[in-house]
C-alpha positions as CSV (number, residue, x, y, z in Angstrom):
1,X,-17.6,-32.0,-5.8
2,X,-19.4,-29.1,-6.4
3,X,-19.3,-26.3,-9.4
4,X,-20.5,-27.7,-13.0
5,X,-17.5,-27.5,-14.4
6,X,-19.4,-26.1,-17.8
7,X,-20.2,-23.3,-15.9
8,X,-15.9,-22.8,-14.9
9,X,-14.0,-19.8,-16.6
10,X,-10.1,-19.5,-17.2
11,X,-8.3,-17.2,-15.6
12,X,-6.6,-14.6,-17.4
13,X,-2.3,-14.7,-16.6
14,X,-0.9,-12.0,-14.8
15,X,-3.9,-11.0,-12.6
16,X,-2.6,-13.2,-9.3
17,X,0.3,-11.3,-8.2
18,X,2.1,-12.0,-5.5
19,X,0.6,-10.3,-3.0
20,X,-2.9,-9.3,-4.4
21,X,-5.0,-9.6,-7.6
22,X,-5.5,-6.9,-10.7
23,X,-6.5,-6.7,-13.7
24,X,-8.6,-4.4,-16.1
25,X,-12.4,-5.1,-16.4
26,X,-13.8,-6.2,-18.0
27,X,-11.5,-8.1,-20.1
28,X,-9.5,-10.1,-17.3
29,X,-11.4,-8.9,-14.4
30,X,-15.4,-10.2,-15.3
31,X,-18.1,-10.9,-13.1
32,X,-17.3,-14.7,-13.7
33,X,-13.9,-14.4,-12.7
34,X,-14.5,-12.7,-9.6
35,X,-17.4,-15.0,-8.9
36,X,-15.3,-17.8,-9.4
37,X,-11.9,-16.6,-7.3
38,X,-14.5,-15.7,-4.2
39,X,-15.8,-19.3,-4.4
40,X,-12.0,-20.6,-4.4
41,X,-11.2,-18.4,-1.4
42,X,-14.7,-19.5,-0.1
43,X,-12.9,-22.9,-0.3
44,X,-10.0,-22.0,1.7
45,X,-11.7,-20.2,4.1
46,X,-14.2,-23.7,5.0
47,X,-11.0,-25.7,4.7
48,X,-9.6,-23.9,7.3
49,X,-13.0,-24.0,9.8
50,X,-14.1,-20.6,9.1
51,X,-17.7,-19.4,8.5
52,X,-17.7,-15.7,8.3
53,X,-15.6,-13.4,5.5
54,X,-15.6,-9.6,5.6
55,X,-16.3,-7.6,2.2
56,X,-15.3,-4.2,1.2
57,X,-15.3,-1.8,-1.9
58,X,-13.7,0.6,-2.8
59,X,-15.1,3.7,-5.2
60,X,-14.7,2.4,-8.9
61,X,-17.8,2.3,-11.5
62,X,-16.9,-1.5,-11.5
63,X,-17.0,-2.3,-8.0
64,X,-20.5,-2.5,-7.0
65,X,-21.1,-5.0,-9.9
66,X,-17.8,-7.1,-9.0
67,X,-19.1,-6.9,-5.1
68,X,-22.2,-8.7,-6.1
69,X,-20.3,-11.3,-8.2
70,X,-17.6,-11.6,-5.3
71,X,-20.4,-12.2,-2.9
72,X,-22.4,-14.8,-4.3
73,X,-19.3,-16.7,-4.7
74,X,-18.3,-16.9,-1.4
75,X,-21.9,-17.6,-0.4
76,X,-21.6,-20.3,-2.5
77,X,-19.9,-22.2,-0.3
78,X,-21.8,-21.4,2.7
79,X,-20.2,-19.2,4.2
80,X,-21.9,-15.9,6.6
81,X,-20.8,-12.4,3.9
82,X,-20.2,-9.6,5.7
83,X,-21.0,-6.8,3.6
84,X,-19.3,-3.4,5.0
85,X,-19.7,-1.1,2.0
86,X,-17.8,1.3,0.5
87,X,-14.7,2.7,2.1
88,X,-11.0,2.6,2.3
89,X,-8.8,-1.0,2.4
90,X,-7.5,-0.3,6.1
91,X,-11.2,0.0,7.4
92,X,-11.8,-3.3,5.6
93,X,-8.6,-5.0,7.9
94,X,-10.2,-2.6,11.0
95,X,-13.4,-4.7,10.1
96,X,-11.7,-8.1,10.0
97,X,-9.7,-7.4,13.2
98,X,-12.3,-6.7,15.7
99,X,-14.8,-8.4,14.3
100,X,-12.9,-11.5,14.3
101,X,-14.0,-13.0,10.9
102,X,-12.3,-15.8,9.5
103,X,-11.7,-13.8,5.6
104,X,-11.6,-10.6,4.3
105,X,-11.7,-9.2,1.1
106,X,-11.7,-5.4,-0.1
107,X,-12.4,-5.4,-4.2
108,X,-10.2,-2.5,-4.9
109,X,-7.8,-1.4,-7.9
110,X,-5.9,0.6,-5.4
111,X,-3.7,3.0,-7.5
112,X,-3.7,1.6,-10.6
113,X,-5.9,3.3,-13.7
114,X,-10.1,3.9,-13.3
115,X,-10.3,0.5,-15.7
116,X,-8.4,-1.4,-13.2
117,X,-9.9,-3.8,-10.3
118,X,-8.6,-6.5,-7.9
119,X,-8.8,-8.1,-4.8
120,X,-6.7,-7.7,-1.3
121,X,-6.8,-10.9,0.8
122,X,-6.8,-11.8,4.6
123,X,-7.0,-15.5,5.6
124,X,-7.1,-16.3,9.4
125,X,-6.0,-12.5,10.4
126,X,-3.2,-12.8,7.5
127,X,-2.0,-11.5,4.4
128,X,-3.3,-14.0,1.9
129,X,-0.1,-13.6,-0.9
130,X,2.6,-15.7,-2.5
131,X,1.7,-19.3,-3.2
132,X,-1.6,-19.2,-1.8
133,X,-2.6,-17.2,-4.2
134,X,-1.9,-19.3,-7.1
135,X,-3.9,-21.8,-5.3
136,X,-6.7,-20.1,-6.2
137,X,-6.1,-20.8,-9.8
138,X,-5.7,-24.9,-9.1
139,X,-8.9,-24.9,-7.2
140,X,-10.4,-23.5,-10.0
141,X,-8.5,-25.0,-13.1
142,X,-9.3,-28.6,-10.7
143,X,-13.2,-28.0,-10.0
144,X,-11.4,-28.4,-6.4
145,X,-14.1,-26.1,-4.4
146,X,-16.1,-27.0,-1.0
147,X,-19.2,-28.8,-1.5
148,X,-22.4,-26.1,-2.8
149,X,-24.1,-24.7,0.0
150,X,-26.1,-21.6,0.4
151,X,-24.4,-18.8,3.0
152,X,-26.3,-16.1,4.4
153,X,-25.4,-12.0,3.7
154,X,-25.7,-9.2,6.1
155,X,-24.7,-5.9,5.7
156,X,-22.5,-4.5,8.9
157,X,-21.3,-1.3,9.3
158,X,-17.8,-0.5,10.5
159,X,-17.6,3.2,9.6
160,X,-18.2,4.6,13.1
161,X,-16.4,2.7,14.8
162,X,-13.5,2.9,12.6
163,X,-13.9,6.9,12.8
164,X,-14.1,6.6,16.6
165,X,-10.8,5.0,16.5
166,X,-9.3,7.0,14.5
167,X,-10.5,10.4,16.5
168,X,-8.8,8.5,19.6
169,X,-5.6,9.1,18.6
170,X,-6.1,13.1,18.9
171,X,-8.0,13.3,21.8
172,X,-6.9,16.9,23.5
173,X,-4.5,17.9,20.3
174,X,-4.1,21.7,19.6
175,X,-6.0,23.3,16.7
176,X,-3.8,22.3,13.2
177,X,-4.5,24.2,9.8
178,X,-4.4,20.9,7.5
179,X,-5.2,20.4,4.0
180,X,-6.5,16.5,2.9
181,X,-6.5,15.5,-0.9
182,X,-8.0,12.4,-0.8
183,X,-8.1,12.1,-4.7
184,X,-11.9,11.1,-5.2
185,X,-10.7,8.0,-3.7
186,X,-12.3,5.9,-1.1
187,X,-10.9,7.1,2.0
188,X,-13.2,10.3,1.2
189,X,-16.1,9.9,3.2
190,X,-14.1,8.7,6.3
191,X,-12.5,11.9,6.1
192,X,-14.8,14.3,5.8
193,X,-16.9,12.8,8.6
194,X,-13.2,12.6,10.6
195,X,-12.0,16.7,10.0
196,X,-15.7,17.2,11.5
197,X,-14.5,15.8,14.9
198,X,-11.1,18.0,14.8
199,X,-10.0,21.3,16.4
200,X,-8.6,23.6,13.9
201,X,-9.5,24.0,10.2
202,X,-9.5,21.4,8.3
203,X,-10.1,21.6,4.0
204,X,-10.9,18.3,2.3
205,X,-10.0,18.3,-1.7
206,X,-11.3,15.7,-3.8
207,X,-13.6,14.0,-1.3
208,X,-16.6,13.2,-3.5
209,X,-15.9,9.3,-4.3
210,X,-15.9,9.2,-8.2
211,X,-14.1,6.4,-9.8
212,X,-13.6,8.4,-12.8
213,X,-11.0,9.7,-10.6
214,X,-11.4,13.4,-12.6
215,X,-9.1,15.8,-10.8
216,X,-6.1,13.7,-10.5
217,X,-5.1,10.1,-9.8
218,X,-4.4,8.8,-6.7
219,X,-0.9,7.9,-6.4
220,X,0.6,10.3,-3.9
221,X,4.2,8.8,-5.0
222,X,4.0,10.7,-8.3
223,X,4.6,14.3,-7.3
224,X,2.2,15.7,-10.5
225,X,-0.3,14.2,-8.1
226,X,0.1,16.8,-5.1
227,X,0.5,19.9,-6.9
228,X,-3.3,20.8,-5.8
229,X,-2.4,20.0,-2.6
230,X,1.0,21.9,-2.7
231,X,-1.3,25.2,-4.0
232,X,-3.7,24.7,-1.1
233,X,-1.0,24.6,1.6
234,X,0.5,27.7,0.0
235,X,-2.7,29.2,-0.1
236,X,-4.0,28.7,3.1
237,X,-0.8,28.8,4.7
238,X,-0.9,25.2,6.4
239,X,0.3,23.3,8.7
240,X,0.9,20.5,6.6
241,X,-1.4,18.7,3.4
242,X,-2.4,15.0,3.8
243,X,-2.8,12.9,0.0
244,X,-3.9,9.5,0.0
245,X,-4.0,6.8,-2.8
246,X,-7.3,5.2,-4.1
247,X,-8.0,3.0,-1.7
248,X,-6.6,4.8,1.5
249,X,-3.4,2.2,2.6
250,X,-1.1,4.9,1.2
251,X,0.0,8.7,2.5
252,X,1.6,11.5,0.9
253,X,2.4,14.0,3.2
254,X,3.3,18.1,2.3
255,X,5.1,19.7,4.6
256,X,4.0,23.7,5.6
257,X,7.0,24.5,3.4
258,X,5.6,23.3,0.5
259,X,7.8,20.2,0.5
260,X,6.9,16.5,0.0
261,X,8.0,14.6,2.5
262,X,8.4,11.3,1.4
263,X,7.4,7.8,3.3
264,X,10.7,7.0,4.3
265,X,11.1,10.3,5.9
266,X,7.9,9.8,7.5
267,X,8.5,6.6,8.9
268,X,11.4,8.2,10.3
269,X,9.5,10.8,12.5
270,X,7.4,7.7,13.4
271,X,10.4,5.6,14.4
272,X,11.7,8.0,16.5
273,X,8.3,8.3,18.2
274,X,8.2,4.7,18.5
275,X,11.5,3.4,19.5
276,X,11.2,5.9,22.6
277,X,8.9,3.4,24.1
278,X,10.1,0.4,22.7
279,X,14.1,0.9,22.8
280,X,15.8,-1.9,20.9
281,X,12.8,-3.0,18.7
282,X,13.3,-3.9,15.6
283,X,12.0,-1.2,12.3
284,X,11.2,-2.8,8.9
285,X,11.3,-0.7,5.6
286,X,11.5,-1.8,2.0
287,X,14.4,-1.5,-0.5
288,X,13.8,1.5,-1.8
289,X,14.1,3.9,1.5
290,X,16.9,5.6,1.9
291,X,20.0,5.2,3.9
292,X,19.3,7.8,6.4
293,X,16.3,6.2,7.2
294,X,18.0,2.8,8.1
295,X,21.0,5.0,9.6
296,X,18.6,7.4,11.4
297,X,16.8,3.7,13.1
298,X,19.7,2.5,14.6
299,X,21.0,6.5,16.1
300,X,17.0,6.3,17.7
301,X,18.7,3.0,19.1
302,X,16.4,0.4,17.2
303,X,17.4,-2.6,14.9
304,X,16.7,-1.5,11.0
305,X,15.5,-4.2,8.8
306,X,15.6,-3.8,5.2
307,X,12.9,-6.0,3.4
308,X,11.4,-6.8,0.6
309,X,8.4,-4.2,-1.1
310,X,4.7,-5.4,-1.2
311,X,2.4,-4.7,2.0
312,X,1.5,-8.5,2.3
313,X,5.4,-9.2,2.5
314,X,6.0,-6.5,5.3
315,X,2.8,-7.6,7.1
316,X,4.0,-11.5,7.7
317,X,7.9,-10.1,8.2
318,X,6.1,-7.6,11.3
319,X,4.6,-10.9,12.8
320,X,7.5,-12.7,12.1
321,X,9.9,-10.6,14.3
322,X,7.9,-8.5,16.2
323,X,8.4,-5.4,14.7
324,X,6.1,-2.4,15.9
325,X,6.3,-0.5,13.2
326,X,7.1,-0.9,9.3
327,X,6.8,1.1,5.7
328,X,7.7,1.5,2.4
329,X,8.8,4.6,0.0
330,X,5.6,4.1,-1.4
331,X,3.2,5.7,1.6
332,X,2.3,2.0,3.1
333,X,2.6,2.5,6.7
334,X,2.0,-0.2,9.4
335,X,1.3,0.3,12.9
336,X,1.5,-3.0,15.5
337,X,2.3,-0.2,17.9
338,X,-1.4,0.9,19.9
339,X,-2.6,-0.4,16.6
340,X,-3.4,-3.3,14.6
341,X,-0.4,-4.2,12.3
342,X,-2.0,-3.7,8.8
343,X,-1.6,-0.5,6.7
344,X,-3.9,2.2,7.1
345,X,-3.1,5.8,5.4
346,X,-5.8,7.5,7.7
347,X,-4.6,5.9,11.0
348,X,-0.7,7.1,10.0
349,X,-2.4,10.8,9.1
350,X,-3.7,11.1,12.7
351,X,-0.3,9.5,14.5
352,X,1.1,12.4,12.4
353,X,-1.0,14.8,13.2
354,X,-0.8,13.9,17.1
355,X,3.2,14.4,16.5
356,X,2.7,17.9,15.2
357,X,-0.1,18.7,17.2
358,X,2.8,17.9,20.3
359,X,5.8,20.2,18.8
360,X,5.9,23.7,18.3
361,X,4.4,25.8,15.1
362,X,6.3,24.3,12.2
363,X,8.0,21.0,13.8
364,X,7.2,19.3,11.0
365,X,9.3,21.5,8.7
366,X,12.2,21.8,11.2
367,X,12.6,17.4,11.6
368,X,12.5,17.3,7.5
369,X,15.1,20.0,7.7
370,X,17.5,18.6,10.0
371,X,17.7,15.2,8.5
372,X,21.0,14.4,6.8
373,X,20.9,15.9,3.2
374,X,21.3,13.0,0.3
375,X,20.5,13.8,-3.2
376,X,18.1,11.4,-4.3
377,X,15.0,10.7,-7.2
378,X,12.0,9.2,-6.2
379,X,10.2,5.9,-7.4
380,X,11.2,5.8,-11.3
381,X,9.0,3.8,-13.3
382,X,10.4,2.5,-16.2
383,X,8.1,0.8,-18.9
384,X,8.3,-2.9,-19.1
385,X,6.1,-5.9,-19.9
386,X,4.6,-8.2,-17.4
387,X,6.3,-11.0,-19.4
388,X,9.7,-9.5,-19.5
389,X,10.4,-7.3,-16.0
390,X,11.4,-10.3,-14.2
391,X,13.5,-11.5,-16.6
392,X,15.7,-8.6,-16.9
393,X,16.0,-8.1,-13.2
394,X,17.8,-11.9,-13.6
395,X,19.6,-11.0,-16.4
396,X,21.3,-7.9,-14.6
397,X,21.8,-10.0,-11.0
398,X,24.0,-12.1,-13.5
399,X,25.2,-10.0,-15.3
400,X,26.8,-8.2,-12.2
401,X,27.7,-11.5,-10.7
402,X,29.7,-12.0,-14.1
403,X,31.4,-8.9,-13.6
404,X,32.1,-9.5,-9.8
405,X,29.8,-6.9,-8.5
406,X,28.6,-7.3,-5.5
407,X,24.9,-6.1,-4.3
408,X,21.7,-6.7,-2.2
409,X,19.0,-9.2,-3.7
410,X,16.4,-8.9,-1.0
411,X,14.6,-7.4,-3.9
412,X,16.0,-7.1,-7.2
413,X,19.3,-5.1,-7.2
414,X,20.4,-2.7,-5.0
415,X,23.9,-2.0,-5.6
416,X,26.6,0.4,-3.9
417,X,28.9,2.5,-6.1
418,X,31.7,5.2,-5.2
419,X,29.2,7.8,-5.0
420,X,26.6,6.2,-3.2
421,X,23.7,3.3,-4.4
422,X,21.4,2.5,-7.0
423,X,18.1,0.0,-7.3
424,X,15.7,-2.1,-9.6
425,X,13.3,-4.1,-9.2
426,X,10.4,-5.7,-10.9
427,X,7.1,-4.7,-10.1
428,X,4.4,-6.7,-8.6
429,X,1.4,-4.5,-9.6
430,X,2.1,-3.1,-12.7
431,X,4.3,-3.6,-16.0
432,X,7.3,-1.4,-15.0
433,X,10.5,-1.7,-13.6
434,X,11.3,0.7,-10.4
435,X,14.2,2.6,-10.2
436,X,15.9,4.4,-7.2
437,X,19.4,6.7,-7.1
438,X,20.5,7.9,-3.8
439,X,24.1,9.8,-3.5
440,X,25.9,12.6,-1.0
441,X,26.0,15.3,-3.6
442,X,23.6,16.6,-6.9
443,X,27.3,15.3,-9.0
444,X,27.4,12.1,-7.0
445,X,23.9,11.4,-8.0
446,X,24.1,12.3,-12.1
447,X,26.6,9.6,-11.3
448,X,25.0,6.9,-9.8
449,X,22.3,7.4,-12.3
450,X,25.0,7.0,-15.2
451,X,25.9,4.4,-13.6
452,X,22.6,2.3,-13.5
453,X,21.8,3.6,-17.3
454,X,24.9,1.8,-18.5
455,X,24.3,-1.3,-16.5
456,X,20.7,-1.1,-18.3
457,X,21.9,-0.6,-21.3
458,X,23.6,-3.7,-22.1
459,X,19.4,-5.5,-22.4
460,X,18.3,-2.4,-24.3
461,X,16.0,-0.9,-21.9
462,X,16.5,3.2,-22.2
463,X,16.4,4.9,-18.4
464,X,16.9,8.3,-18.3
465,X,16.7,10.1,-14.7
């Protein structure tokens, strides 16, 4: 009972992932799309007893127009829309946690391209992924929503108090020199009003929000991406630079060297930190961190879990055993320790900073230094279509099964050689296939990476590292 089906749109393949929604607007992302997908979570929400769903933005021209769409939809079903505005994803989850609402939903492309927009989903404190988002598609495809009611709107505001806890975290820390590129992205405003509150100096680059995204995009796994900030830190001789993606659930970190320190390494610091308190507990990280993260967990005496990629999946696994703390190569952080669970770039900035803040000038360069040296590439992204990346990731477990070589499926490949291991996987965001060569020496890793190009090889698909 409910929508006139004459009003109903399809639903363009390949924009429900499995653990959010994208697309490009406005050919697969449309005002009646989103209108529609908010009344089919709208649906879920009622069928579950709730009454109140948070809303956030995030800083593309399209948002405030897919907002609007999103909002009538979930009104539709008469449900209370709590409009928070524009900021990053995390305060979005900050929103949803202490204000106890039944939904969330942040409208953000996160790193994708300035045409891109989507949805990230919380259902009953959450992640909203998998197989209940493909629900979303029968609802619609069946005309299956709640009956047609009219919801109310308010807008509440979240930024203060979000700030507030944030500045929490570095109550009493000694003045930092830090650099923050936040990329024209959304987390901008929340750090601008955030360095106002802290000792030291702190430069913000890039925090004018401007979809457009016109300095550089904000992916802070592609190294092109921090060379402003690496030129800052130089210039100004900092402690460390802070990057963060579009939408603020990702950190890229630049240590006072001029180094990137990358997530795993990061998580590391932060393991150590944590597993001081919590001796024992167990540490999550996706497939594509590096052994000395997992090896460097279980020397600070914790259990290292290696799990699949995608925040939703990493989210669930935390609740599932427990596990303080959790990340991925990618900049996704997530905090259960003094914190919420979810992943929040900003709230992993200020744990860092309260780290350096606590060791002498330049600790951050001298943990990054001391860590075992590997050779290894970051992410590699490999051009593949939406319709095919899958396919060959099942193609090469066979094929290697055929061959009798053994590996790790927790997500796609990840394979041990004589020199040291190699990964791919399909993935869930964009139409690429991610590579990732680790090794004990710069010769060791030329040949892992042979070794994964000749493996490719055999479906055609041309990887050079």
């Amino acid at each position: 009972m409910t929508a006139d089906p004459a009003q109903a749109v399809s639903i363009p393949s390949g924009i429900l992932r499995s653990y959010d929604i994208r697309g490009t607007v406005p050919n697969q992302l449309s005002a009646a799309v989103v209108k529609q997908l908010g009344r089919a979570f709208g649906t879920r929400v009622v069928r579950a007893g709730g009454q109140r769903v948070s809303v956030g933005r995030d800083g593309r021209l399209s948002s405030p127009m897919l907002e609007e769409a999103l909002v009538e939809g979930l009104a539709a079903c008469g449900l209370t829309v709590e409009r928070i505005g524009l900021g990053p994803t995390p305060m979005l989850y900050y929103a949803d946690a202490v204000n106890r609402t039944d939904g969330a939903i942040m409208l953000t492309g996160s790193h994708n391209p300035a045409d891109y927009n989507g949805m990230k989903i919380v259902l009953g404190g959450k992640p909203f992924y998998g197989d209940d988002i493909q629900d979303l598609r029968r609802i619609i495809v069946e005309n299956d929503y709640a009956p047609a009611a009219t919801g109310a709107i308010h807008t509440v505001s979240v930024t203060e108090d979000y700030i507030d806890r944030l500045a929490a975290e570095l109550q009493d820390m000694r003045p930092l020199n830090v650099v923050w590129d936040c990329g024209n992205g959304a987390a901008g405003e929340v750090v601008q009003c955030l360095t106002n509150r802290l000792p030291g100096r702190h430069t913000v680059l890039f925090g004018e929000i401007d979809g457009r995204f016109p300095n550089h995009h904000p992916d802070p796994t592609e190294p092109h991406n921090l060379v402003d900030l690496q030129r800052a830190v130089a210039a100004q001789q900092a402690d460390l630079g802070i990057a963060f993606d579009g939408d603020g659930d990702r950190i890229g970190v630049v240590d006072a060297r001029n180094r990137i320190a990358w997530g795993d390494q990061i998580l590391l610091l932060f393991a150590r930190e944590v597993l001081a308190q919590q001796p024992g507990a167990p540490i999550i990280a996706d497939v594509k961190a590096s052994q000395v993260l997992f090896d460097g967990v279980a020397a600070a005496g914790g259990i290292p879990v290696m799990y699949r990629t995608g925040h939703s999946l990493i989210k669930s696994k935390m609740k599932e055993i427990g596990a303080p703390l959790a990340g991925e190569m990618s900049g996704h952080i997530f905090f259960a320790d003094r914190y919420y669970g979810f992943d929040d770039a900003l709230y992993a900035a200020v744990r860092l900073l309260r780290l350096v803040s606590e060791g002498a000038p330049g600790w951050l360069a001298e943990q990054i230094d001391a860590l075992p040296k590997v050779w290894n590439t970051p992410e590699l992204r490999i051009d593949c279509a939406d319709d095919r990346k899958f396919v060959v990731v099942d193609m090469l477990k066979d094929h290697l099964r055929a061959k009798g070589v053994s590996f790790n499926e927790t997500d796609g490949v990840r394979a041990d050689t004589a020199a040291g291991w190699w990964l791919l996987r399909a993935s869930n965001t964009q139409p690429i296939l991610v590579a990732r060569c680790e090794a004990q020496s710069e010769a060791g890793l030329k040949a892992v990476g042979r070794d994964l190009q000749n493996w490719l090889s055999v479906f055609g698909i041309n990887f050079r590292m």
